[in-house]
Each structure stands twice: as C-alpha cells, then as structure tokens.
N, C-alpha and C positions, 0 to 999 in steps of 0.2 A: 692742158698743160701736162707736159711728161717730163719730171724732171729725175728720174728714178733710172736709168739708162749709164750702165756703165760698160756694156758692153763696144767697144768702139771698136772700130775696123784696125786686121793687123796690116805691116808694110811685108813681113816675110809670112811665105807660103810653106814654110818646114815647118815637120813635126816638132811638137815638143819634147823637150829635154827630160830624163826621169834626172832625178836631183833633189835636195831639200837647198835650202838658203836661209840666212839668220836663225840657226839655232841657238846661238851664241851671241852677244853684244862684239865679241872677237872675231866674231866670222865676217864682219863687215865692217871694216875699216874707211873712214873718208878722211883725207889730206888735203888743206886746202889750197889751191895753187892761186899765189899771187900774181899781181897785174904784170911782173916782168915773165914770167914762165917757174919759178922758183918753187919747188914744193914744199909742203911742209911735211917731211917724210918723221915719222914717229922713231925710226934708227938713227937717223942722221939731222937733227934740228940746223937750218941751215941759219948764217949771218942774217941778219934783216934789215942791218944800215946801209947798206946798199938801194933796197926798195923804199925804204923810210928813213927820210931825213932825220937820224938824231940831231935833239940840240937842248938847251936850258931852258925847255918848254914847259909847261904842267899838267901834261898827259904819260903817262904809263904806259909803254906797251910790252906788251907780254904773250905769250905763245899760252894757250889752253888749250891739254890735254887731259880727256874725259872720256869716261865709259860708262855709258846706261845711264846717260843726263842730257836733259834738251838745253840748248845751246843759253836760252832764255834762263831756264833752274840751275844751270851750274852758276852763272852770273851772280842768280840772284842769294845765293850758299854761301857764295863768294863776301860779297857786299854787306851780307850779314857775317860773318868772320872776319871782315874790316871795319865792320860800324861805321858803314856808308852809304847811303841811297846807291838804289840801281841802276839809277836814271843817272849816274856818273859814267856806264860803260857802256862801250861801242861797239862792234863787230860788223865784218864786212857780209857776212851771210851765216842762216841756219842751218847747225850740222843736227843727222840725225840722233834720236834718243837708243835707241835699239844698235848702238854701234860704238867703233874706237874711232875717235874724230883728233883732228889739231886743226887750229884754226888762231889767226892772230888777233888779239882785243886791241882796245884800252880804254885808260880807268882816268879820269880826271881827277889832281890834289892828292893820288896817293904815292909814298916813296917808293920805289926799286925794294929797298932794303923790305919795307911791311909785307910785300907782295913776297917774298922769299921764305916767311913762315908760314905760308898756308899749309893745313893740314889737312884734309878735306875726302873719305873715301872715294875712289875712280876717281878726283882729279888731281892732274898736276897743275901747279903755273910756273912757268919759265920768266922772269922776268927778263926783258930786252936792254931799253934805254930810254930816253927820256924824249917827248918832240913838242913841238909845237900846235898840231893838229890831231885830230882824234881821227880813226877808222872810222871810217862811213860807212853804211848800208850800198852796198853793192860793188865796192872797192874789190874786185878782185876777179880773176879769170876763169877759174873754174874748179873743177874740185879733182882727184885723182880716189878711184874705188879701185877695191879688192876686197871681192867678194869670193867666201870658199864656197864649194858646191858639194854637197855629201853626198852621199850613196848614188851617185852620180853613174850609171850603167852604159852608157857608151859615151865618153870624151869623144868620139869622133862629131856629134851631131855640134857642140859649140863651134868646131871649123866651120861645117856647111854652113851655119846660120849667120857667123860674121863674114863669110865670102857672101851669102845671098842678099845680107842688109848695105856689105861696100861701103862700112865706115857712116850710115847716115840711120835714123829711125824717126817713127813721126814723134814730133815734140809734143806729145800729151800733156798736161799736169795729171802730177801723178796725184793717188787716192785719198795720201794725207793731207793735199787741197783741202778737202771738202769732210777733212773730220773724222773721229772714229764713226761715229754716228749716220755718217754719208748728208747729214741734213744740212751742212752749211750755206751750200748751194743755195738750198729752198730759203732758208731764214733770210738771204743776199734779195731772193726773190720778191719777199712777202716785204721786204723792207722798200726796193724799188718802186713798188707799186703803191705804196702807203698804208699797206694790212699791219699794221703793228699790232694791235693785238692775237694776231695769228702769228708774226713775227716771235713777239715774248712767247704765250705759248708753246710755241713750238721748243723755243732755245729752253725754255724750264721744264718740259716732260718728254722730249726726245731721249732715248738710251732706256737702259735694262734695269739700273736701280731702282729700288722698291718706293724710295721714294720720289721717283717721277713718277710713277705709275700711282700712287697715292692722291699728289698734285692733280695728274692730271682728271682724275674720278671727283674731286671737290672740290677744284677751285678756290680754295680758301689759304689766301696769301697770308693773311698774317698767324694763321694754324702754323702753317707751313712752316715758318723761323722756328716752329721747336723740335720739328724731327730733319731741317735740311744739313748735312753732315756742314759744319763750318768751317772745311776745307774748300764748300763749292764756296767760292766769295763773290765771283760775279752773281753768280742765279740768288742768293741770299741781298747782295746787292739793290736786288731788281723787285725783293718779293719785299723789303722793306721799306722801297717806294711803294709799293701796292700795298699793301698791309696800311700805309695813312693815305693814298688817292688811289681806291680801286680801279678808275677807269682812265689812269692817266699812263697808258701807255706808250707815248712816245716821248715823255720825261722819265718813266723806267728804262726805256732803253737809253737814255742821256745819262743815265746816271753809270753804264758801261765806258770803257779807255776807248778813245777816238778808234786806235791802232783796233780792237776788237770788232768795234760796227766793219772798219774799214775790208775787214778779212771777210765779214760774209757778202760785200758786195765783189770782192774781187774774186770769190768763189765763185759765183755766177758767173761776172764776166770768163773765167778759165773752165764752166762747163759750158758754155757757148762758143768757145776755143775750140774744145775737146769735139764737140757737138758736130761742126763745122770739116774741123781737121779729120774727122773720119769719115763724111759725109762725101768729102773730094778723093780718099783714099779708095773708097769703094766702087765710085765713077773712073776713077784712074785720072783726076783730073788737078796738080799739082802744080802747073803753069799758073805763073802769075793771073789774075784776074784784074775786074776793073779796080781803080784805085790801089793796086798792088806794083812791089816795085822787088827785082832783085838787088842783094846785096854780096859784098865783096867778102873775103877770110882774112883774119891774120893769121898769129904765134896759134900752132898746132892745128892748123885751118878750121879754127875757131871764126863763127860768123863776125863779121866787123860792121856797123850797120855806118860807119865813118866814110865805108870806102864803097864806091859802086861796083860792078860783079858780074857774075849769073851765076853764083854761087847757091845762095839761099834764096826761098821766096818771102820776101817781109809780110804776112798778115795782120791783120786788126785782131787787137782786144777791145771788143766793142765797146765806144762809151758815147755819149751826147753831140760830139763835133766831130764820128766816126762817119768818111766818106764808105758807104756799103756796098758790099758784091751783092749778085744776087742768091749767093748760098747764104748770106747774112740774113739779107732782109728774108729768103723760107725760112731759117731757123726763128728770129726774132715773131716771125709772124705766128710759127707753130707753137712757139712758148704764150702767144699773146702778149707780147714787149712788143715799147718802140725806143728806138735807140735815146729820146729826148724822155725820156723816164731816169734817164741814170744823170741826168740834173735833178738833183734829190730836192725839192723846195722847203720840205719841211726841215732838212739836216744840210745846209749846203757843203757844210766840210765833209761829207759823203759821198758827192758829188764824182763823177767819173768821166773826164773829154774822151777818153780811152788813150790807147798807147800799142803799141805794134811785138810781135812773138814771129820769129821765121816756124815754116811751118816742119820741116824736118828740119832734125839737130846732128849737127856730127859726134861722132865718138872719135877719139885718137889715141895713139898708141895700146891700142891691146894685143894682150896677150894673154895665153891659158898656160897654165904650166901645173903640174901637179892635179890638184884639187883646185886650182884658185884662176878668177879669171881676173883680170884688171884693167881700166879704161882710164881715159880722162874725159871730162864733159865740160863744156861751158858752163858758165853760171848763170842757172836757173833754167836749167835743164835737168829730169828727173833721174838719178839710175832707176828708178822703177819701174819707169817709162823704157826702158832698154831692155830692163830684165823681163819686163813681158813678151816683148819679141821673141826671147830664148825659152819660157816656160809657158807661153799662151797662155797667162794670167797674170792678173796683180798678184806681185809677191811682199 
C-alpha cells in the first residue's frame, strides 16, 4: 500500500512561474457564483430575490463576508453571538480560510433585524430577506477567484500557460482534501478495511504537537485528558471513550459527528480520483473508458452532467455499486481494496455506492491584469488544482 504519493502528473508542459501567492488572506479573494450566473462580487453585492424566492418563510438569508475564517468557524462565531445552535445554518458550499470569501447562508427562527447587529472581527453579515426554504449543500455554480501574484518576474509566462491549458486542467482534489497532516486519506483507509484501532491511532498521534507525539510513545488514554489541549474536542472525545473501554475502538470513533468519519472515507475515495486521473494523464489516455460516458456544458461552459455532450469525460468516485475501468480495478488492486469494502458493515452510514467527477475542469473567464489573475470554476473544483498547472506545485 502506497498511500503517501502526491506527486501526480501535470496536463501543461510550461515551465513554472517565479511568483509567491497567499501572502495575505487579501491576496486571495473567492466570490461565490450562484445557480443563475450571479456573482457575489465583494464591491457590488448584488439583489438576491431574483435567485431566491423571498417570502414569510422562517429562514434568514444573508450574504457572509469573512476574512481568515473557515466557512464552518464564522458560522459557528456567528450562532454564538446569536444564542443559537449552529445546526440552524446552511450554506451552499466551503470558502477558503486563508482568504476574502462572500458566499450566501441562512439561518433558521432568526429576525433580519438581530442579524444586522453582528459585530464580529473580519466578518460582515448583510442581511437579505426572508424565504421558505434554506440554502442547501451544493446550491450553486461555481466560485469566481482572484488571486494576486507577487514578485512575479516575467507576466508573460501566465499567457503561455492559459493558451497551453485552453480553458481546461485536470480535476485533481486539491491538498486540503486530505488535511494538514496529508493522513486523512490513510484514516478513510484503515477505516474501509476494519483497522480501527490503527484508524484512532493514527487520527490521535498524526501531526507535530508535542502532545501526539507523547500519546503516541504511551498509549495511555485516560493520562492523556490531562495534557490534551481542550481545544482538540474530537481527539479528547475519542480518548475519553478509551480512558473507560480501552479496547473499544470502533465505539471511539462513533463517538465522532457522522459528517467527520464521512470526510475520511471520501478522502480516499478522491485519492483514488487523483491516483487514477494522473495515471491516464501520463498514458495520454483521456477518452472515455469502459463504463464512462461524455457530458454536455452550460452557463460559462461549466460541465452539465443533465445534458449529453463530448464535452467532459464523467469518471467514477469509486464506491460499492462502482461499474470499474480497468485503470480502477489496477489502482484498487495496488492499494489492496475491493470496491465492495466501501459497504462499510460495521458503520453502514459510512457506507459509499460512489458517485461520478469529470476528469478535466474548465476554467472561464480569465484574465491577468496587473499582479492579479482571475478565473471562474465550477463547484467543486479546486483553484488549487489550477494554480498548480501555473507554479508546478501545490500552492
């Protein structure tokens, strides 16, 4: 098993750019574009009842803009400044933490008016109007980036490299996938296969702090709760189920939020993605395969998977009821997976049929002007994944 591999094949053959990127939370701006085309530009906040039906509903919506806060912690800042669960608010997708985002919520049972006193460093809230229905997870089209470039020494080479990509790069998940730690992957793994206690270990002594590395030299869970800082709450969680059943590791990891198990199995599934998607980049081999089907564009010839095509290629995120290529079944074979593992028996809401990723993403409307380059991307597509193309590296 090689799951330490993040070197994956590029789509352009141009040198890299000299340049820095995110020095700043300001130097990397993301605006989120709704399901009609509609941006949410940070100068110009546009109307919203056009795309959302107001009405004398009991949902809030409201524009959140934030700087150097994950899209989850402003929420939750939030909800404690209203003296509300957080499990009241919605959003259509995650902006980054390392940047100036807008992006539209909402909040269930809270007034317009309360939402108009927040006072909160780096964030704003805009309140909108009232509706019926809350923002759902995936409600929206894609995001718009503008990213500056510093000490940037020859602006010519970002021409070459969006004439040589022509609007398309391969659709990676990008690095924050799989964690600061790079191990999310693995714990997605150890979980699959039934290792749980390799699973917990790993998620409680992965990283730099002194006290993982403590943990991980004694083993002694219930030591642990008196130097584990009471910021970690998951891993404090997990160690004081162990600290009263030292060997009941797959009731320590039940004792974690659904949504948290759920991220390290689809961590794997998207370095099987990744694994895959650069395996065919390097063959030169991007044609549909078996069980593969093209899809059609819409708005900004964003992929449509509604409409049929020969636009994009639809591939697998591999899961249980995954028909396989045979780049699948080499990859699966090389990790020692079989696709009827991600029917998790011991966790079935873990459980993963799979579900389909095109394998190259378009970018639209860029442009470089100054210091600053800027794109739009469908949703759930990396800029990270783009900006490697440009610096041949994760940035």
């Amino acid at each position: 098993m090689n799951l330490d591999t993040f070197n994956f094949e590029f789509l352009s053959k141009s040198k890299e750019i000299d340049g820095k990127i995110k020095q700043s939370p300001d130097d990397f701006i993301v605006e989120e574009i709704l399901s009609d085309g509609t941006v949410l530009e940070l100068t110009k906040l546009p109307s919203i009842s056009e795309v959302y039906a107001c009405s004398e509903g009991n949902f809030a919506l409201f524009l959140l803009k934030k700087r150097n806060w994950t899209t989850d912690l402003a929420l939750r800042r939030i909800a404690k400044n209203l003296r509300v669960g957080k499990k009241r608010f919605s959003y259509a997708g995650n902006k980054d933490k390392k940047a100036l985002t807008t992006q539209l919520c909402s909040v269930f049972g809270v007034k317009l008016e309360n939402l108009k006193n927040i006072r909160i460093k780096d964030i704003e809230v805009f309140p909108v109007c009232y509706s019926d229905r809350k923002i759902k997870l995936g409600e929206l089209l894609g995001n718009k980036f503008s990213v500056i470039i510093r000490e940037l020494k020859r602006p010519s080479q970002i021409f070459e490299i969006d004439e040589e990509l022509n609007g398309i790069f391969p659709n990676y998940f990008g690095l924050q996938r799989f964690g600061s730690n790079r191990v999310t992957h693995k714990i997605g793994y150890l979980i699959v296969k039934g290792e749980l206690e390799k699973a917990v270990l790993l998620f409680l002594t992965a990283g730099n702090q002194e006290w993982r590395r403590r943990l991980d030299e004694n083993r002694d869970f219930k030591e642990a709760l008196n130097y584990v800082p009471k910021s970690f709450k998951h891993e404090r969680t997990i160690l004081y189920h162990l600290s009263k059943h030292p060997n009941d590791f797959a009731n320590a990891l039940r004792r974690l939020p659904r949504y948290t198990l759920l991220l390290f199995v689809h961590a794997l599934q998207s370095y099987i993605f990744n694994l895959e998607l650069s395996l065919r980049i390097k063959e030169n081999n991007l044609k549909p395969q078996e069980n593969e089907r093209y899809v059609g564009k819409g708005l900004f010839n964003f992929p449509d998977v509604s409409k049929e095509g020969n636009d994009f290629v639809l591939a697998n995120i591999v899961g249980y009821e995954s028909e396989l290529n045979s780049y699948e079944e080499q990859i699966l074979d090389s990790l020692g997976l079989n696709k009827k593992e991600f029917n998790i028996r011991w966790m079935p809401e873990l459980s993963s049929k799979g579900s389909y990723r095109v394998l190259l993403s378009p970018y639209s409307n860029f442009k470089f002007r100054g210091n600053t380059m800027s794109f739009y991307l469908p949703a759930g597509s990396y800029a990270t994944s783009l900006l490697r193309e440009f610096f041949k590296k994760w940035v």
